[in-house]
N, C-alpha and C positions, 0 to 999 in steps of 0.2 A: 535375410540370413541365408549363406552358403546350404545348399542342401548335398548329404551324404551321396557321395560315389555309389553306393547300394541304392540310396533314394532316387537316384537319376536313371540306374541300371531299369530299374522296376518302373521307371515309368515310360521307359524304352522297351520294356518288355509289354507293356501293357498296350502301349501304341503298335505293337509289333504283332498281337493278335488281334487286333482290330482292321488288320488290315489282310483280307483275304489271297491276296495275292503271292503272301508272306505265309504262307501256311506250312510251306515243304521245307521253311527254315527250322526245324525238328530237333535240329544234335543235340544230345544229352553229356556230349564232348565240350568243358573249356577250352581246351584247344580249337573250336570251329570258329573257320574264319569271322563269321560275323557276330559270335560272340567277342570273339579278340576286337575286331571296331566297336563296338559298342562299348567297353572297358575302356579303350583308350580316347572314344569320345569325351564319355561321362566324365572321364578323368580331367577330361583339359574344359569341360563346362563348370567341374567344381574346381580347378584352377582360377578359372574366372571370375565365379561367383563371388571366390574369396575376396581376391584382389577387387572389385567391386564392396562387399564389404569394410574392407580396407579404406577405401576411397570415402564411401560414406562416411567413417570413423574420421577423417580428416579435416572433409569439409563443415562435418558439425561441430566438431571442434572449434576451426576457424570462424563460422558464426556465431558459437557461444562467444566467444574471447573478443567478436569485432566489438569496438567500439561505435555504436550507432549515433548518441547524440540525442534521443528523443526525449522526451521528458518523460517518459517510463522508463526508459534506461536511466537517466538519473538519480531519478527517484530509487529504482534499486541500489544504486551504487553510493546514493546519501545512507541508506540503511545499513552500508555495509564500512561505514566511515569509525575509523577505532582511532582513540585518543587514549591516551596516559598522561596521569600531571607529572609523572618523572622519568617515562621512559618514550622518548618522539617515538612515533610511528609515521615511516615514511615511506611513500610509494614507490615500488620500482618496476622497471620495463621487462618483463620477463622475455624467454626465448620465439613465443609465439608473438612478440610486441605489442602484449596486453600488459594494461596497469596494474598491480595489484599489488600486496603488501608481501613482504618478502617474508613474515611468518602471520598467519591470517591466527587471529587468536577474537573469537566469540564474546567474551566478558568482557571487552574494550569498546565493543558497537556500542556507543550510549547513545544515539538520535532512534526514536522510538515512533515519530511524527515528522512525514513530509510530505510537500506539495511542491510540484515542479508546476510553471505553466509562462510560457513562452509568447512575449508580444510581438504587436507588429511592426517593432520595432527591433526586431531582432536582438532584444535583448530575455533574460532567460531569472525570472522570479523564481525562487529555491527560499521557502520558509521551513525549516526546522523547530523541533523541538524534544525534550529528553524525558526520560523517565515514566510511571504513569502514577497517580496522574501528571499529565503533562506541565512542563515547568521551560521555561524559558535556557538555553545552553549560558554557560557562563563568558565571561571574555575570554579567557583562553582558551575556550574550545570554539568558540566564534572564530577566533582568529584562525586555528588550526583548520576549520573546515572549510574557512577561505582559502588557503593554501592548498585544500586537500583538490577544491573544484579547480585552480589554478592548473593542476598537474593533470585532471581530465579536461579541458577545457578545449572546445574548438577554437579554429582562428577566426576571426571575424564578428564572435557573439559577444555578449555583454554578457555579464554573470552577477546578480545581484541575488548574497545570501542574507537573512534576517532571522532573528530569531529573537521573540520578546515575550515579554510576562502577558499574560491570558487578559482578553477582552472583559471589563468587568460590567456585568448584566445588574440592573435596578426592577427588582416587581413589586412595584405595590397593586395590592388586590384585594377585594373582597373574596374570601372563600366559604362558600356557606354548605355546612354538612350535616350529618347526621351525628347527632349530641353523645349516640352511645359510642362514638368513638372521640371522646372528647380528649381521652389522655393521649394517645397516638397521634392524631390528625396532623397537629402542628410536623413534627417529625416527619413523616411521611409523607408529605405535602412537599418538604423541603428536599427530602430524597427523591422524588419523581422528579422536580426541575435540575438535580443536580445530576440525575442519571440521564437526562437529557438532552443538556450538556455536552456529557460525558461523552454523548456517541454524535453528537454533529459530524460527520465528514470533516478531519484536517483541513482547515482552509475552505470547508466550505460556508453554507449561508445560517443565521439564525433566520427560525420562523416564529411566526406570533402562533399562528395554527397551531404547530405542533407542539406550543409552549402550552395552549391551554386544553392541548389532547393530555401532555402528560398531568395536568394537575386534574383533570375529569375523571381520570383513570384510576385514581387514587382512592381505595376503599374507604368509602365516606364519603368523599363528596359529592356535593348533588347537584354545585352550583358554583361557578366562576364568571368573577365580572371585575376587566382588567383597570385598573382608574388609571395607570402611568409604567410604563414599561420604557427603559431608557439603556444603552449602551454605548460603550466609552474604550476605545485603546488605552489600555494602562498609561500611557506618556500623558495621556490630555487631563484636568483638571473635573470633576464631578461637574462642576459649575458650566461647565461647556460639553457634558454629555448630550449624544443624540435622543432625542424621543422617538419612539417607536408608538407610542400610546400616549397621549396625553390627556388630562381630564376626559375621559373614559373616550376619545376621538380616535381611533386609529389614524395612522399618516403615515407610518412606512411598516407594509405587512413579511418583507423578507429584508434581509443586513445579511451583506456581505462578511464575514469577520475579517479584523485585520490582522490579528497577532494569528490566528489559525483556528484558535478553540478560544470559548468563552468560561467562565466561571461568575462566581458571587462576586454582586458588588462589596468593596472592605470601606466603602466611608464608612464613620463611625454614625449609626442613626440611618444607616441605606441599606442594610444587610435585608438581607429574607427575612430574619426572624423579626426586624425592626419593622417590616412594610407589609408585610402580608398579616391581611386582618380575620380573624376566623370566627364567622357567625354559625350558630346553632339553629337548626331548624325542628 
């Protein structure tokens, strides 16, 4: 920041008695000569300063507004993706020839979850998702955010966007707890896995570990012993869900998710409430 003509005088003044040499420079006259240079020094270093501040204010500018292309940069700029079912929202080039919408309006951001992450195939994975809890975008807002990436879109990348209904998780368990919380337990058991869930990383991994820290966790119980833990993309059939646990064997201790974030499994007879078994102790 530009410092004040007086700010500059003073520290000319200060260097000015530091220096013995400079001693019999005394006048108590504005008008003495080296008063007058020192005023029109300072003047033209806070000239300068400015115009340097100036400068800065330009180029930050032009770095906020560049267009990078990394998968952080996309990733903010999926967040900032606005749809209307009756009124398009379309991108335009502004003066600095940055993208951006020509009226930016807050309550039209509906993507709430995203994961950017770029192979070596130069092509560029972008999964979405909306609302919380997270819910899969509909087709026409699929379509739109296609479009939306098209208009930031480098030359040469590939752009694949996704966006689908929540990985659906299978626990059957034994949970064996303390009897004087026999009317909660159920309940509470089912909200530590769902709040569990809840905070995976977008797109990141389910863990069995951290499946059965959250159900340990949980006031009351004393004991978990996993017989079959299974997970499935919504598009694939229960019947061809992956095992993660099977008859009490572990086989795969970390799942990548596919859709981005997992929830309850919905067969009818596979739910939580249907498979987790609760013994008293």
């Amino acid at each position: 920041m530009a410092r004040s003509i007086d700010t500059i005088i003073a520290d000319m003044d200060a260097e000015q008695a530091a220096q013995t040499g400079l001693s019999g420079l005394n006048s108590v006259s504005n008008s003495a000569i080296y008063t007058l240079w020192k005023y029109i020094v300072a003047a033209q270093m806070y000239l300068l300063e400015v115009l340097w501040d100036l400068f800065k204010v330009d180029l930050e500018t032009i770095v906020t507004n560049a267009a990078v292309g990394t998968n952080q940069w996309f990733k903010s700029k999926m967040l900032l993706f606005q749809y209307d079912a009756t009124t398009p929202q379309v991108l335009q080039v502004d003066s600095n020839f940055a993208v951006n919408y020509t009226t930016i309006d807050a309550t039209k951001r509906i993507v709430t979850r995203c994961a950017v992450k770029t192979t070596a195939t130069r092509t560029v994975l972008i999964k979405l998702a909306k609302s919380e809890p997270p819910v899969a975008l509909s087709a026409p807002e699929l379509v739109a955010a296609n479009a939306y990436v098209d208009d930031l879109a480098f030359a040469g990348i590939n752009y694949i966007i996704s966006s689908t209904a929540s990985d659906k998780l299978l626990v059957d368990a034994s949970i064996y707890y303390d009897g004087q919380y026999s009317a909660v337990i159920s309940a509470n058991v089912i909200t530590s896995i769902n709040t569990y869930l809840a905070n995976i990383d977008f797109d990141g991994s389910f863990k069995l570990s951290a499946l059965v820290d959250a159900i340990q966790t949980t006031t009351g119980v004393t004991d978990v012993v996993l017989n079959n833990v299974a997970i499935r993309p919504n598009s694939v059939a229960f019947a061809s869900t992956t095992y993660l646990v099977q008859g009490k064997t572990t086989l795969i201790p970390i799942y990548p998710t596919n859709a981005g974030y997992v929830t309850e499994e919905t067969t009818v007879g596979q739910t939580f409430t249907d498979k987790l078994n609760f013994i008293a102790q």
